[in-house]
N, C-alpha and C positions, 0 to 999 in steps of 0.2 A: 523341741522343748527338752532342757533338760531336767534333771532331778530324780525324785521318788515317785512323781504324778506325771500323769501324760494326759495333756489339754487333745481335745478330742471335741470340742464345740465353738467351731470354724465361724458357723453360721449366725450364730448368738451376737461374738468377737472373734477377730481376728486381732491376732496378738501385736501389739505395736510395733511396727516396720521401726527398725535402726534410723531410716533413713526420713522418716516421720518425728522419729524425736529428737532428730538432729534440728529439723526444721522447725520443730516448736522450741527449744531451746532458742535459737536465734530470733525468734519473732517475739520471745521474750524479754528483750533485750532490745525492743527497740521502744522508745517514748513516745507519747504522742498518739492523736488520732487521727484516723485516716481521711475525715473528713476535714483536716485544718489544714491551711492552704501555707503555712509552713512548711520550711525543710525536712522537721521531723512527721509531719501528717504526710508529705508528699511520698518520701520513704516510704511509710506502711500502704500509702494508695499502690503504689509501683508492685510494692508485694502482694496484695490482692488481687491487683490485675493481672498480673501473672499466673500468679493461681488460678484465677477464671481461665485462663489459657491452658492451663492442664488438664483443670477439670473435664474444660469444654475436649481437648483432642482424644481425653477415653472415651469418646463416647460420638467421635467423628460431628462435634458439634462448631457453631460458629462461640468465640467466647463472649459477644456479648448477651448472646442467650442463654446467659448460666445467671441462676438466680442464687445465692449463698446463704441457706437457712441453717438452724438451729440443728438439723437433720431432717430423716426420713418421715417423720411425722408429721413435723411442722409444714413437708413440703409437698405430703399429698392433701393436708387440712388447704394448703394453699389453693392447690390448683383444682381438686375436688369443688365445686360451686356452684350455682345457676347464674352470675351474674359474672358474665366475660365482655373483655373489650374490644372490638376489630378499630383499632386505631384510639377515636374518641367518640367513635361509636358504640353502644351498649349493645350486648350481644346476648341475648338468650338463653340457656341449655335447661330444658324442662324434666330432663330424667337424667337418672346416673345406672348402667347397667355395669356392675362389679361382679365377676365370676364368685362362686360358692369358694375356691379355695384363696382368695386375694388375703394377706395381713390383716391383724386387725385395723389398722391404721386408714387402709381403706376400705374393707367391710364397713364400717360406722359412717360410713359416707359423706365426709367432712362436709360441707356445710350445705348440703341437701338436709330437707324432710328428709324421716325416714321415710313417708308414703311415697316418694319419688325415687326412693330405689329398687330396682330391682335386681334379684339374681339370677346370672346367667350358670345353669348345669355344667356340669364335666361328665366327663365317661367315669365307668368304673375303672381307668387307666387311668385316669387323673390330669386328663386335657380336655380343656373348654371343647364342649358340644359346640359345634361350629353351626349344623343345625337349628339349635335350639337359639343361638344369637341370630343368625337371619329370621327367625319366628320372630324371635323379641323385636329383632329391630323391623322387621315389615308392620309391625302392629304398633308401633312408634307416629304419635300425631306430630307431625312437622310443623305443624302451623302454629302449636303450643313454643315450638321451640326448639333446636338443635337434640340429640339423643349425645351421652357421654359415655365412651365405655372403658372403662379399667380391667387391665387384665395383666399382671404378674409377667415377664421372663422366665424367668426359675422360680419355683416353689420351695418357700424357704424349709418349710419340710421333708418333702419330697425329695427335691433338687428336679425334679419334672420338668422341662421346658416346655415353652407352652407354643403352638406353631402362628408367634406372631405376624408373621407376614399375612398369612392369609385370615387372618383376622383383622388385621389394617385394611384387606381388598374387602370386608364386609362391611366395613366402619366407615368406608369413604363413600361405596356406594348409597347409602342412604345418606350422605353429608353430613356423619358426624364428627366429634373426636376423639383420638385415643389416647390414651394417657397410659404408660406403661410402667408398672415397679421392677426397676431392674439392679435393686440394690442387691439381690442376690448373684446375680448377672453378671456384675463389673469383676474387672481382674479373672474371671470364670470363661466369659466367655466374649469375642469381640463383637465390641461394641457401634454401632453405626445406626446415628437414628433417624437418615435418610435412608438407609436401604430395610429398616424394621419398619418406614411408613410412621411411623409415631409421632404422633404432633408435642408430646411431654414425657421424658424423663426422668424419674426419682431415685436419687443417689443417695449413699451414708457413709459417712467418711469411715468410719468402725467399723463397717465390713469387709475393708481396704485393705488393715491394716493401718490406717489413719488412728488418730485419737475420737474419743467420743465429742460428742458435742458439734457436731459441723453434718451438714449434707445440703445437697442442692437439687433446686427444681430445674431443668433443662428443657429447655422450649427449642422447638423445631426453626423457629424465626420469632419476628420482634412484634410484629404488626397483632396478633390475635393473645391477646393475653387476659388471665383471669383477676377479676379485682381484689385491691392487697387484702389480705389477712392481718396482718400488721402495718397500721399507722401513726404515723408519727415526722420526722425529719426528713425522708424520702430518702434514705440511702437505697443500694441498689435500684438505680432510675427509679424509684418510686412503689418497688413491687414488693419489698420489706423492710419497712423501719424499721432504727435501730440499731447503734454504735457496732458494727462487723467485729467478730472475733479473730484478729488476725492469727493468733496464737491456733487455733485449730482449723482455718484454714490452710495456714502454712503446711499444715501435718496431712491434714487431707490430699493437698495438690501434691506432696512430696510420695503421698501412696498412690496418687494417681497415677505420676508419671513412671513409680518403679512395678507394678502390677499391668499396665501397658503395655511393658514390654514382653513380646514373645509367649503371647497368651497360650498359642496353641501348644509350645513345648511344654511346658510349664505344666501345664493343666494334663499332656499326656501323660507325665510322668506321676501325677496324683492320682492320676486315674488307676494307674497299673496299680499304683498302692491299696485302692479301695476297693480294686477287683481282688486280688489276694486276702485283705479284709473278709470279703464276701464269701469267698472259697472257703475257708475256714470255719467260717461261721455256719455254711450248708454241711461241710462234714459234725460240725459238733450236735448242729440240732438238727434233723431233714426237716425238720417240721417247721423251721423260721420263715417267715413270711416277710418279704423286703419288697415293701412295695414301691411301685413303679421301674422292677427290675427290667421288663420288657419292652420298655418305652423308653425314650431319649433322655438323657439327665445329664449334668454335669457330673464331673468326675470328682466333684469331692466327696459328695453325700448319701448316704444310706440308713434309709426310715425303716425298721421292721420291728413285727412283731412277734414274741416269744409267746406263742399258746400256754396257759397256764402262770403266767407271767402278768401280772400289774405292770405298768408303765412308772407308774411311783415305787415300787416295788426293787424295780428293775433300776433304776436311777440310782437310789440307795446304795443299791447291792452292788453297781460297778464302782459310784465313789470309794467305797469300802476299799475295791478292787486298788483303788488309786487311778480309777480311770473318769474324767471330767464329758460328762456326753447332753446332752438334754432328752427332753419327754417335749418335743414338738418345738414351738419358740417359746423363745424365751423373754419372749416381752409381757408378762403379765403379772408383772410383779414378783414374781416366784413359783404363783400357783398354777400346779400340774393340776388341767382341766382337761375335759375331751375333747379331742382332737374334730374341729369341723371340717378339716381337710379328708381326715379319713368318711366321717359322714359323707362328705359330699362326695365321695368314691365309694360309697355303699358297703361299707364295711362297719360292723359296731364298733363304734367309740367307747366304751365302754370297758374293754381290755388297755385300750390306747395302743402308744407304740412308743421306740425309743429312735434318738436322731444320733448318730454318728457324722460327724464331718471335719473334716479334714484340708491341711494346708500343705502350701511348697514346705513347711516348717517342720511337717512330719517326717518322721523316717523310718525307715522298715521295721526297725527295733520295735520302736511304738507299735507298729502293728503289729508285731508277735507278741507280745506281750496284749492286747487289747483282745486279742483272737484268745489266746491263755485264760484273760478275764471272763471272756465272755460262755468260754469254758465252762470254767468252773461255775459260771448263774446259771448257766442252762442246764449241767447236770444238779444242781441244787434245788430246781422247781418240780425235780422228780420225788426228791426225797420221802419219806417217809412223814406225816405228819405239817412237811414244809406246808403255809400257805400259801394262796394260789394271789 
């Protein structure tokens, strides 16, 4: 990024890929909807399909299992439900068990009762008790109906990875399904939703580097699916009506396909960036607390907290800096609240923490300078009279 300010909130957005607004420009420009069996409807269909084609290869899927929603929200409200289809038969699911650190998006447990959710524990490391899910799930009445369980890739906070495989090997034994948010995930880390066991996928095109406004639900196959959310004209075979936005699909499938590429280089070389970040930041304060430094994470991101340090405080004071970072996620309108991720890792909320993260976009500069900024807050919380 260039300029005076240095974006530093990867996680929130990712800054619009070149190659995403190339592609909304062009989809802009074309007439017609993709449902009219015209020249110019058949065009925008061609391009959507295509797009389900990108979508579907981040994430080693088939494309006609790519569902194209409004985003990540829209697409765990989707597939979060009690009322699934195995073909055109009605299919059951009487609980929803969603980890203590999941999104809001799916903590609210889309269209579950609350009294049918439950939460499954983490460690004080900030990975699902695996333990505690085979409890929950042996104590699961099957005869009510199927057990549902949601559990995160990456911790949008954190950046924590969560050890999905062997929590698909819990999830199947008792015959449930899993449903995994891997909108932190994509472009981060490869993606494969036959070897992660996952029977559903949730994507966002703005985490890509895509434009806002697109994401999709991603099913493992065709035959078990949840009933629509959205009715009306039955586009996408029926599982969300509703005129397709080709314009931010085109942008999404165009960040798919350039974020696929060469995940693992890509993501080392961020890494090395945010381990320097890190180094930095333990010499200026030893007393910084970066949690989930000891456990697995991707390499873009870095949660910690400044002792004596407000998380609003703190936000402030690096904007100040000219530095762009957030106080957790940033989906809640604005409001810096306390952190339930840190709660559910047994830490007081109540300090908060702050989230740095970071892109291919960044470059070293940025992180001297971010290391500088973070400097100067961390000797300022010592001051004299400073509050805490």
């Amino acid at each position: 990024m260039s300029g005076s300010r240095i974006y530093m909130d990867w996680n929130a957005t990712a800054p619009l890929l070149s190659e995403a607004r190339e592609a909304c420009l062009f989809a802009l420009d074309l007439v017609g909807n993709p449902s009219s069996v015209h020249g110019e409807g058949r065009a925008l269909r061609t391009l959507i399909e295509n797009a389900r084609r990108d979508v579907a290869a981040l994430c080693g899927a088939k494309a006609a299992s790519v569902i194209f929603t409004s985003g990540a929200t829209e697409a765990a409200n989707l597939v979060l439900t009690p009322d699934f289809r195995m073909g055109r038969t009605p299919l059951k699911i009487s609980r929803l068990y969603a980890s203590a650190i999941e999104h809001p998006a799916v903590r609210e447990g889309g269209r579950f009762q609350r009294d049918a959710v439950s939460e499954i524990p983490v460690t004080s490391a900030g990975i699902v008790d695996l333990e505690a899910l085979r409890a929950l799930l042996a104590a699961h009445d099957s005869e009510l109906g199927l057990p549902m369980v949601a559990v995160m890739l990456v911790n949008n906070e954190t950046g924590i990875i969560q050890p999905i495989a062997e929590i698909a090997e819990i999830v199947r034994a008792k015959g449930g399904i899993l449903v995994v948010d891997a909108v932190q995930a994509a472009g981060r880390l490869p993606l494969a939703i036959e070897e992660l066991n996952a029977d559903f996928l949730i994507l966002s095109s703005h985490k890509i580097g895509g434009p806002k406004g697109a994401g999709a639900l991603v099913a493992r196959g065709e035959i078990m699916m949840p009933v629509p959310l959205i009715r009306g004209g039955g586009q996408e075979k029926g599982h969300r009506s509703g005129t397709e936005n080709p314009v931010a699909i085109a942008g999404f499938a165009a960040a798919a396909r350039k974020v696929g590429e060469g995940v693992g280089q890509r993501m080392s070389a961020v890494g090395a960036l945010r381990d320097k970040l890190e180094g930095e930041m333990l010499k200026a304060a030893t007393d910084v607390v970066i949690h989930g430094r000891d456990v697995s994470r991707v390499g873009n991101t870095t949660f910690f907290t400044l002792p004596g340090l407000k998380a609003e405080t703190g936000q402030i004071a690096f904007d100040l800096e000219g530095v762009a970072l957030s106080a957790g996620s940033a989906c809640s309108s604005g409001k810096v609240g306390q952190s339930h991720v840190l709660m559910a890792m047994g830490y007081d909320p109540r300090q908060g923490a702050l989230r740095i993260s970071i892109g291919e976009g960044t470059t070293a500069a940025e992180i001297e300078r971010c290391a500088a900024a973070f400097a100067k807050v961390a000797a300022r919380r010592r001051a004299p009279g400073q509050a805490a």
